[in-house]
N, C-alpha and C positions, 0 to 999 in steps of 0.2 A: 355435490362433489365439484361442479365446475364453478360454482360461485366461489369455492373454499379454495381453488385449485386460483383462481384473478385475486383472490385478496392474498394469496403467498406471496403471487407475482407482482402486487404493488407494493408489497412490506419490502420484498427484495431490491425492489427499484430504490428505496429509499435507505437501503444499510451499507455502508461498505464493508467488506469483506477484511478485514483488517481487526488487528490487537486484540481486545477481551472478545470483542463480536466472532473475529476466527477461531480465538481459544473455546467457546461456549461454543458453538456450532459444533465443531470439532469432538467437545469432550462432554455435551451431551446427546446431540441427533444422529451423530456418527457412531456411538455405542448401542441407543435403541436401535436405529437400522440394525446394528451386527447383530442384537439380541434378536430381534424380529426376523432377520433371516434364518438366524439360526432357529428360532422358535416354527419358522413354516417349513425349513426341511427335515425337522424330526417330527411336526405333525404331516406332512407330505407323506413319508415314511409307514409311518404310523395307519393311517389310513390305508395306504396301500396295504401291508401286510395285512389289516382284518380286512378287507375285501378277498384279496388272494386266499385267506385263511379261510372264509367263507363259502368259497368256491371249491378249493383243497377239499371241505368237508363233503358238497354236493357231492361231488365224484368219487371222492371216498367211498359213498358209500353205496356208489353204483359199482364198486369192486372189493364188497366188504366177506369177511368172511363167510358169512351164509353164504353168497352168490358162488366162491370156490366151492365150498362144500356140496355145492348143487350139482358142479360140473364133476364134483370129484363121483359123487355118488351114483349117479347116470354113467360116467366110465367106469366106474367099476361093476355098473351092469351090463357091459359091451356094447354100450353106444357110441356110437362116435364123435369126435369131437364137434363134428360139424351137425351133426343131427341135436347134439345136446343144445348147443350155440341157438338152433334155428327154434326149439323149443322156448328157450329164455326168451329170446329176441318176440315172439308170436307172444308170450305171457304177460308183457309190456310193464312189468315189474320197474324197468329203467327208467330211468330220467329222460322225459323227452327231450330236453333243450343239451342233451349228452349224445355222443356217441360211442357205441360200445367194438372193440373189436376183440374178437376171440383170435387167439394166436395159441400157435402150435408149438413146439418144443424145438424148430426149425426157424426160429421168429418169422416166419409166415402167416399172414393176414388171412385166415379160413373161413372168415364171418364180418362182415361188418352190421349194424344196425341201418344206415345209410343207404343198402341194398348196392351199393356201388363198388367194385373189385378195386382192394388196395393193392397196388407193388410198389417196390422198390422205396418203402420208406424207412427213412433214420427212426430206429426207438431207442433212445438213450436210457428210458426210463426202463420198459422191459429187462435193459440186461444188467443195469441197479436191483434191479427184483431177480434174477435168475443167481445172481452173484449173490445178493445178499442171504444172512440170516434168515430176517423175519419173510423175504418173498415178497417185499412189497418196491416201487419204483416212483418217485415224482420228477416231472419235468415239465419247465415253462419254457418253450420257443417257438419256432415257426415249421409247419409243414412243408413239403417241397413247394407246394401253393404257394407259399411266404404267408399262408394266414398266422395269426399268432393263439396259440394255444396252451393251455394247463392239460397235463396228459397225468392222470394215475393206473401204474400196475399192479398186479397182484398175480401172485404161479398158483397153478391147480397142480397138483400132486396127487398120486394115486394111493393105493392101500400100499406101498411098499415105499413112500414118501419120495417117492420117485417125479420130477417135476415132467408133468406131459402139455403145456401149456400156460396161457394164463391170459385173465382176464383184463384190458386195457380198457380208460375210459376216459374220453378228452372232452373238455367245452372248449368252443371260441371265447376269446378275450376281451374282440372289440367294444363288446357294450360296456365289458367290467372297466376298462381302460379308460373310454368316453366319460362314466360316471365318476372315477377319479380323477379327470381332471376336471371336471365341473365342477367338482368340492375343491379341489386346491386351487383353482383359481378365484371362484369365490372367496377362501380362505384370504389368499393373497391381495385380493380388493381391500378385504376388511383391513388386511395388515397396514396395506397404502392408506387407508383414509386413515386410521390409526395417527398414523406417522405423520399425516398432514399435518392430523388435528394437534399433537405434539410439537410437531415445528414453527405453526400457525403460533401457538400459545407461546411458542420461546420468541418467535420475531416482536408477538407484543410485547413481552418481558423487554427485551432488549428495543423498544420502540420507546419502552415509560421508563429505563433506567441508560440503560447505557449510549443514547442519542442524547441527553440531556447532560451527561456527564461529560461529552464529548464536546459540546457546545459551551461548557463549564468550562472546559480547555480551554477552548479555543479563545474565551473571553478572558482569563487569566495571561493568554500571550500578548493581548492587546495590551492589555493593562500593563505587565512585566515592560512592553514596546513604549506607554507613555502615554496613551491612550486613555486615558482616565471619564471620559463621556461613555464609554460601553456600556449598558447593563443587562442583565439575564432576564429572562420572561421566567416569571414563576408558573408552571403549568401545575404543578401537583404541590401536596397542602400535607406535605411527607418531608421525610430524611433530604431530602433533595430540595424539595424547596426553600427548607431552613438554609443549606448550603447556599443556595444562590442568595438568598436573602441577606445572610453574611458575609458574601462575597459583593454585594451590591452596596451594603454599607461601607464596607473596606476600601471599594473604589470610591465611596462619595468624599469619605474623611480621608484619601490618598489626593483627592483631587481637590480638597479643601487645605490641606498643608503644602500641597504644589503650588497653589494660589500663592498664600502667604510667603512661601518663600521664593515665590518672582518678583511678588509687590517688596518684597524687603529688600530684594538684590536690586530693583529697580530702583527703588529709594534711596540705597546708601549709595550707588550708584553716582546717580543725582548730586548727593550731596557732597561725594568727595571729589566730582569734577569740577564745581566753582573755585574751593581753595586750592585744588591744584593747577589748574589754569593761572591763578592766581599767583601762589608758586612759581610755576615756572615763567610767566610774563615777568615778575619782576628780578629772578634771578638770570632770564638774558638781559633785562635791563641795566643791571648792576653791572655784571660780567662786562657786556660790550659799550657800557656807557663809558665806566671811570678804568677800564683793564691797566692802561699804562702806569695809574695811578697806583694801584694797588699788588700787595705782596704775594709773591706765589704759591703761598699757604693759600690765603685769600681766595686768588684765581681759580685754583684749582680745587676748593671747595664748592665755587659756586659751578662750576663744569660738572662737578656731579651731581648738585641740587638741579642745573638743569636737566643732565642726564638723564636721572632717574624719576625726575617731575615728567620726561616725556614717556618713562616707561611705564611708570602707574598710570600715566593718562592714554596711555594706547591699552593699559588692562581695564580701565576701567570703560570704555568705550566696547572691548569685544566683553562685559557683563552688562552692558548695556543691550548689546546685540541679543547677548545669551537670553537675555527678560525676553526681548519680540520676538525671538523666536518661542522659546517659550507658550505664548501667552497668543501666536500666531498673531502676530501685528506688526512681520517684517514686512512692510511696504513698497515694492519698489516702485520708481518715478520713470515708467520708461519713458523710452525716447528716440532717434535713431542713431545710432552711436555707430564707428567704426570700432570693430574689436582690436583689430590689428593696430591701429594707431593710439589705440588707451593701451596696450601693450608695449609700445616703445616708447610711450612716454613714461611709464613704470619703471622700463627696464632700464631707460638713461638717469633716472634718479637711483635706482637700488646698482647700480655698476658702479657708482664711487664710492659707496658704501663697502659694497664687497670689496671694491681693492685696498681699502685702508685697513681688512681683516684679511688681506693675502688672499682672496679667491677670485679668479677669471673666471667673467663672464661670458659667452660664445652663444649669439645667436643668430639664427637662420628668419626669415620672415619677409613671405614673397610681396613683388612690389604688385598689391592689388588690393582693393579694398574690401575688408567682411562689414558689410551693412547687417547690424540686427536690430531690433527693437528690445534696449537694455538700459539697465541702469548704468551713468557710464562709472559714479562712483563706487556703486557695489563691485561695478568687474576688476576696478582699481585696486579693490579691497582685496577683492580673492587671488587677483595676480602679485600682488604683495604678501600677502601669508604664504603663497606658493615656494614664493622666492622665498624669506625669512626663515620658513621649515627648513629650505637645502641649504641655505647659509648656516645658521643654528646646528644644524646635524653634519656641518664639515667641518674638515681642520686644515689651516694653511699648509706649505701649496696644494690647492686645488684646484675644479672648476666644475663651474653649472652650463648648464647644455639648455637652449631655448630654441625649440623649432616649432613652427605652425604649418601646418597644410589643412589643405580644402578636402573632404570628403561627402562622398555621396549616401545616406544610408537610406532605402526604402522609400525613395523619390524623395528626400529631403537633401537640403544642403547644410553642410555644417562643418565648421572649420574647428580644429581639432590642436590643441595647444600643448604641448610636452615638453615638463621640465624635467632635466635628469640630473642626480648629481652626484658622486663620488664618498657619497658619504659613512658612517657608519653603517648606513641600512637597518632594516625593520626584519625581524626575527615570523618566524612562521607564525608562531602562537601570535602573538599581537598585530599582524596586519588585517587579520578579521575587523579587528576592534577600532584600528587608529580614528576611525569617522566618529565614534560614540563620543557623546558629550564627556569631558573631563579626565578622557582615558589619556596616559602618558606611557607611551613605550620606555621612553629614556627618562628616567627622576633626576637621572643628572644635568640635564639640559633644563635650562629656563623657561618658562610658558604656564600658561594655565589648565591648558588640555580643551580648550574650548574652540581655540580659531578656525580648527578644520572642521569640525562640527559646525560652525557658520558658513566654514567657506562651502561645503557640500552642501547645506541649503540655500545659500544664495544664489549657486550652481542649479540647482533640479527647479527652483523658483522662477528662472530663466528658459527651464525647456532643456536644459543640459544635463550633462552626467558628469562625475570626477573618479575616474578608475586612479586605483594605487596599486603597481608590483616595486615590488623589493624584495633585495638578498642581503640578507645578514655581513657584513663585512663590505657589501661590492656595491652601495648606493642605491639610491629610490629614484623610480621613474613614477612621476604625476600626469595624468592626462588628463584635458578641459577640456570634452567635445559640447559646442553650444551653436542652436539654429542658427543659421542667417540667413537675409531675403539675396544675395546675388553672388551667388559661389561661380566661378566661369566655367563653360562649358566642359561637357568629360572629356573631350578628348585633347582639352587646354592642363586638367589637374594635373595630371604626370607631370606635362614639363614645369609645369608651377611649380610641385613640392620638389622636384630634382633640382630648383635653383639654390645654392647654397649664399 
């Protein structure tokens, strides 16, 4: 029992208590319990009543009709009650482990078996018998004593059916009581091991199916996440293990068409960055060689062979990106970089950009250095997408908001970069999503759905984080928190980030 009682407790250690596992607990070990209880309190029951029943009969029949008849016939030969009483009592007819009391038609105790003088006790049962029909009385309680007893009576009546007495006859209960709870608890052992042994067998059950299904889960979020290396351990040579088996193939041929299609986007990639470079070198060529020369058809055809040569080849660079990450072969070249100064140097190139699209720039950025260990062109990159997102998602007059502050987190230093800007904003349902590869909140805005998906791992590659809130109609605020070795002392931060 206590070996079976350590192996529940190790099945338990290893289940959680959750979905089909709490449904199945619940809707089978919770219903045996309630049968099993209810099956031990109608045999509890049951028991009792043939013991009592038992007993009932003993004494019954130490006050059975012969024994009145005995007393009726002796008084009606002018004996007396107590003389009759002392006769029975000396003929030992009676049940020894009984005692008998002879009572009078006054319920007066005239005789005990016991030889001991009864007063002043309750007999409920007696005047059940004096009252009833048939003259007979049963009662199960306690004496003034508090012992606990079964009492039967029975009335003696004389020749003119006149009741002059009657014979009463009690056992103690204690051993009857003792004995029934020795069988109902033994009853109740066996129920419990019962029960073990049923819930034992369901922890296995749920040990060979529903841990293995769970883990089946959990490998299909990996795989849904991108994760295409997972595989399932085949334990069992069943329904289940076929399952994982085809679930193992599915990730090898998902992770074999992943393949192919990074090596292809890498490839056309490749390919169409020569001619466009190409492209575009020679259409600034042309443009700023011979412009005066040439007609404003002309000019302004090759303004936008330039134009658009730099916009394929900045798409074609973030599918560039999209393969190494991919394929995890984004590299970075650290080194020690100031953040804050590859920040304004970003932000004095993209400020004349924004003003020829009608949007002010405004930024804050205290005069102190963030030393990190960074790429400084990948942060270039990511502070560039940052901006081009709030430019792209505004409409003239505007403005974008740039402040940096030094923060403290968990004994680290890290300076924390926040662009906001005025724009249409990102709606509830899709700001979950905006990080996902190729996800596009706005289809009517330009892009490929890919850059912030780069720029958030270029970010975490870094040691950093990129938090997005947005309100639908009221603008996006972006945050860049990323380590650095020499953030100034805490009690310098405040006045740093309060310099405007």
């Amino acid at each position: 029992m206590e070996r079976l009682r350590k192996n529940i407790a190790s099945k338990l250690k290893m289940i959680k208590f959750q979905g089909i596992t709490k449904r199945w607990l619940i809707n089978i070990v919770a219903v045996i319990a309630v049968m099993f209880a209810v099956t031990f309190i109608i045999a509890s029951v049951s028991v009792k009543d043939f013991y009592y029943s038992s007993v009932e009969n003993i004494i019954g029949s130490g006050a059975s009709p012969s024994v009145v008849n005995y007393f009726s016939m002796n008084l009606d030969k002018g004996l007396t009650l107590e003389a009759v009483a002392a006769d029975f009592i000396e003929s030992g007819t009676y049940n020894e482990k009984t005692t008998v009391w002879v009572i009078d038609s006054n319920a007066n105790v005239v005789f005990s078996s016991s030889g001991f003088s009864v007063a002043n006790q309750k007999m409920p049962d007696f005047n059940t018998a004096v009252a009833s029909d048939e003259g007979i009385g049963k009662y199960v309680g306690r004496l003034s004593s508090g012992e606990k007893v079964m009492a039967f009576t029975r009335t003696i009546v004389n020749g003119d059916d006149a009741v002059v007495g009657a014979v009463r006859v009690m056992t103690s209960l204690s051993q009857v009581d003792s004995q029934i709870f020795t069988v109902c608890f033994l009853m109740a052992i066996i129920i419990l091991a019962v029960l073990c042994i049923i819930l034992y067998s369901n922890l296995f059950f749920i040990n060979s199916i529903i841990i293995p299904v769970r883990e089946i889960t959990q490998t299909t979020q990996k795989i849904a996440k991108g994760d295409f290396s997972v595989r399932i351990e085949k334990k069992y040579d069943d329904e289940i293990g076929d399952l994982c088996d085809g679930i193992n193939s599915m990730a090898e041929d998902i992770s074999e068409t992943d393949k192919m299609k990074n090596d292809f986007i890498s490839t056309i990639s490749h390919e169409l960055r020569t001619p466009l470079t190409s492209i575009k070198g020679w259409g600034e060529t042309l443009l700023f060689g011979s412009e005066e020369r040439m007609d404003e058809l002309t000019r302004k055809g090759l303004q936008v062979i330039v134009s658009e040569s730099g916009r394929l080849e900045g798409f074609v660079e973030e599918l560039l990106d999209f393969s190494r990450l991919q394929s995890g072969r984004m590299n970075l070249r650290l080194a020690k970089v100031d953040v804050l100064a590859e920040l304004e140097e970003t932000l004095f190139t993209f400020r004349e950009r924004a003003m020829r699209e009608g949007i002010e720039v405004k930024y804050s950025i205290p005069n102190y250095p963030a030393v990190a260990n960074a790429d400084a062109n990948r942060l270039t990159q990511v502070f560039m997408n940052i901006l081009d997102n709030a430019l792209k998602y505004s409409r003239a007059p505007s403005k974008i908001f740039v402040k940096a502050t030094f923060e403290k987190k968990d004994g680290k230093d890290f300076v924390v970069i926040a662009v906001a800007d005025k724009g249409c904003g990102i709606s509830k349902e899709d700001l979950p999503h905006v990080k996902e590869k190729f996800y596009k909140a706005n289809l009517s805005v330009r892009g490929s759905g890919i850059g912030l998906a780069v720029t958030n791992e270029i970010v975490t590659l870094h040691g950093g984080s990129l938090d997005i809130d947005s309100e639908q109609g009221r603008g996006t605020l972006v945050s860049i928190s990323l380590p650095i070795d020499n953030a100034p002392a805490e009690e310098e931060i405040k006045e740093i980030n309060d310099i405007e």
